[in-house]
C-alpha positions in Angstrom: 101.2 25.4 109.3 99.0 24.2 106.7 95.6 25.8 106.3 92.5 24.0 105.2 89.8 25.7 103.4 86.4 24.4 103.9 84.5 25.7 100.8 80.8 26.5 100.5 80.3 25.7 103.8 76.1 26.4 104.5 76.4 28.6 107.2 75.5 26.6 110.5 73.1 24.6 108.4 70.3 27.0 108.2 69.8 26.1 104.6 69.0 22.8 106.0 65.1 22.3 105.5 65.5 19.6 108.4 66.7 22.1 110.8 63.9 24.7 110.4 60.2 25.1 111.4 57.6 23.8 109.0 56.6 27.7 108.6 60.5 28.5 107.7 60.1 26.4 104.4 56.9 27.1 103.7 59.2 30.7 103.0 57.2 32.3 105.8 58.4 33.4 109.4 55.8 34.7 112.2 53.0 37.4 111.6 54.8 40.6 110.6 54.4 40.3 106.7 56.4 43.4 105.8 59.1 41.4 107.3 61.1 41.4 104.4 62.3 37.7 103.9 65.7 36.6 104.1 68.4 34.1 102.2 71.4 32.6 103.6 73.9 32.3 101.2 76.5 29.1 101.8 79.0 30.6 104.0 82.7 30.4 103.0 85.0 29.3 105.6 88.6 28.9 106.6 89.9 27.5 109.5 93.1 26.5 110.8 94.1 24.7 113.7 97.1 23.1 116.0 98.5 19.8 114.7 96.6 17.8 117.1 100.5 16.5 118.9 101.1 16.7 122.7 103.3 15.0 124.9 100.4 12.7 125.7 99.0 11.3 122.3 102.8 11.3 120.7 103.2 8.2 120.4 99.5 7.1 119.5 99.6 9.4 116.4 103.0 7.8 115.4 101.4 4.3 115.5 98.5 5.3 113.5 100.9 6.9 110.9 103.4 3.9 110.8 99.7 2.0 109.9 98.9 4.5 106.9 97.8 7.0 108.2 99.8 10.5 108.6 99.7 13.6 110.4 98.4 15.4 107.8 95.5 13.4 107.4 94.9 13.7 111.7 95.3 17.3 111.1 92.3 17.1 108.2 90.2 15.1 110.6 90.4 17.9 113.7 89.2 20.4 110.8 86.3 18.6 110.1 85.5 18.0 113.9 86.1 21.8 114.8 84.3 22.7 111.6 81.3 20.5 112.4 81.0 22.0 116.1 81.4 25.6 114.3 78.1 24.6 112.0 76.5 23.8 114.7 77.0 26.8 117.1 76.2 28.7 113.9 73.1 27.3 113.5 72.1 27.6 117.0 72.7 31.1 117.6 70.9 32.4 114.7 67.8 30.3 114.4 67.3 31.4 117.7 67.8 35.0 117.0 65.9 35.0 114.3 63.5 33.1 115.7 62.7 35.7 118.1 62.7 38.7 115.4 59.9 36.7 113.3 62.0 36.8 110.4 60.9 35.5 107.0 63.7 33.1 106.4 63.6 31.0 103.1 66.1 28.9 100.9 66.2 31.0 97.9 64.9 34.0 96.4 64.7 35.9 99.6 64.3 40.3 99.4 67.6 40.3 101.2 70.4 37.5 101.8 73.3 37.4 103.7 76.4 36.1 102.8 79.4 35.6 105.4 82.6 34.7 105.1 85.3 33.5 107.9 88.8 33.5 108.2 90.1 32.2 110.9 92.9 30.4 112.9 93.2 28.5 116.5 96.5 29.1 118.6 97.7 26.7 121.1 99.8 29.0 123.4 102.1 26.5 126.0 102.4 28.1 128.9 103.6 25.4 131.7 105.4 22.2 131.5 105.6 20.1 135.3 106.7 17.4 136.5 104.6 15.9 139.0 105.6 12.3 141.0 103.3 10.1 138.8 103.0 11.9 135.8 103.6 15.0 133.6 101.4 18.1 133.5 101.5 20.2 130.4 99.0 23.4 130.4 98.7 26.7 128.4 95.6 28.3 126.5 94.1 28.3 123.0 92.9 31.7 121.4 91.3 32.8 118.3 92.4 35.2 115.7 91.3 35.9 112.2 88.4 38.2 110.6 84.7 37.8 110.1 82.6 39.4 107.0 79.1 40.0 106.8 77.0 41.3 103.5 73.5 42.2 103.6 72.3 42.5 100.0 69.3 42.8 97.6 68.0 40.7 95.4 70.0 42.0 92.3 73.6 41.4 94.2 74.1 45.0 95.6 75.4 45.5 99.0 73.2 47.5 101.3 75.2 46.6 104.5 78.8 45.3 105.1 80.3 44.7 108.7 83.8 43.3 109.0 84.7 41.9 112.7 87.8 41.4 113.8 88.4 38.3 115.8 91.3 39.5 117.5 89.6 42.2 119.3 87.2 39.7 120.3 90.1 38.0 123.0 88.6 34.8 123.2 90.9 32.3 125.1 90.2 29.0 126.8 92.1 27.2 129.3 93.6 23.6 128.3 95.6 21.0 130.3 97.4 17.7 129.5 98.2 15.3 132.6 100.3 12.2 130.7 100.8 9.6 133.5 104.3 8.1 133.8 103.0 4.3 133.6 101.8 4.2 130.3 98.3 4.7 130.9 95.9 7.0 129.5 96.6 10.6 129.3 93.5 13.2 130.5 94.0 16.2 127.6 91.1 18.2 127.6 92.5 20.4 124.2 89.6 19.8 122.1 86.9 21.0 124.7 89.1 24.0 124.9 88.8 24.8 121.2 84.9 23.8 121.1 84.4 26.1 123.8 86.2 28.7 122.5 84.3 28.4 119.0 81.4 28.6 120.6 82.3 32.0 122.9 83.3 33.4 118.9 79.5 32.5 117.6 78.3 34.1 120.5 79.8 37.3 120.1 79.7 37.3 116.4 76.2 37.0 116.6 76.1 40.0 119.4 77.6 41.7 116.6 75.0 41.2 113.8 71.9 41.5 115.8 71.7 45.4 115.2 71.5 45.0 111.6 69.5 41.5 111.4 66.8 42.6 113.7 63.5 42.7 111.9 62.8 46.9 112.6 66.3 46.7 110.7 65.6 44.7 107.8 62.8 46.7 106.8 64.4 49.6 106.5 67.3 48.0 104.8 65.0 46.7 102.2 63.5 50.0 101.9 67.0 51.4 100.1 
């Protein structure tokens, strides 16, 4: 399986002057000014997922590659999709975390600034195939594996803190199922809500993860080293 590597990704857009508070890019968050403020560096991400086949959309993604197209190029699109919903999640999460904490958050030049970096891959696991009078019924789950990498670090590149989460131990699985109609019409395949969903149980937890050491109380004492 072919993996697709998303560089420089900006970690759920929170570099995104759009996305923030007018206070945010003024380079100031809340009251608490020995807050020390905080830089997100462009996240690096990898990600791969399932060729995007079933026994319902077979034949759709033949016609679209006997007009040019190819399953490569399908398999490109679902990586930006899944990445974009990834981003956004992301972004979500920790603006709201931060949010809370009153942490200084700016674009550049913060005391302290995170970098992350994520690994990761999306199983399709088949676990039933039946046949039902008008149609077929295919169903199974999708699950998440891979590692995630947080730095904290100064201004002058040294880590102060490092966290690596395994996404494995995580066990995040969602439920899918494909019901292809015998008559030709439309098939119901609700695969990509599966992996969305599960993407966005991952930020969730990731974010569960980080909250000890991205809490403001925290910060200050990490930029105290």
């Amino acid at each position: 399986m072919r993996t697709f590597k998303i560089g420089s990704l900006a970690l759920a857009g929170l570099l995104s002057t759009a996305s923030l508070p007018s206070v945010a890019q003024s380079g100031f968050w809340g009251n608490d000014e020995a807050t020390p403020s905080l830089a997100i560096a462009p996240a690096e991400l990898k990600i791969d997922v399932p060729m995007p086949v079933s026994s319902g959309n077979l034949q759709l993604m033949l016609a679209q590659a006997a007009n040019g197209g190819s399953l490569a190029d399908l398999k490109q699109e679902a990586v930006r999709k899944y990445t974009q919903h990834l981003h956004s999640e992301l972004a979500r999460e920790l603006h709201e975390f931060l949010d809370d904490e009153e942490v200084p958050l700016v674009q550049q030049d913060g005391v302290l600034r995170l970098r992350n970096n994520l690994d990761l891959k999306v199983i399709k696991h088949l676990s039933a195939m039946k046949p039902k009078d008008n149609y077929d019924l295919e169903q199974g789950n999708v699950s998440l594996t891979g590692e995630f990498r947080f730095v904290l670090s100064n201004q002058s590149g040294t880590a102060l803190r490092e966290q690596r989460i395994s996404i494995d131990e995580l066990k995040i699985n969602r439920k899918y199922r494909v019901k292809t109609p015998r008559d030709g019409s439309a098939s119901e395949d609700n695969t990509e809500e599966a992996i969305n969903q599960a993407l966005t149980d991952m930020v969730e937890e990731l974010v569960k993860e980080m909250e000890d050491y991205l809490e403001a109380d925290s910060l200050r004492e990490i930029a105290s080293i």
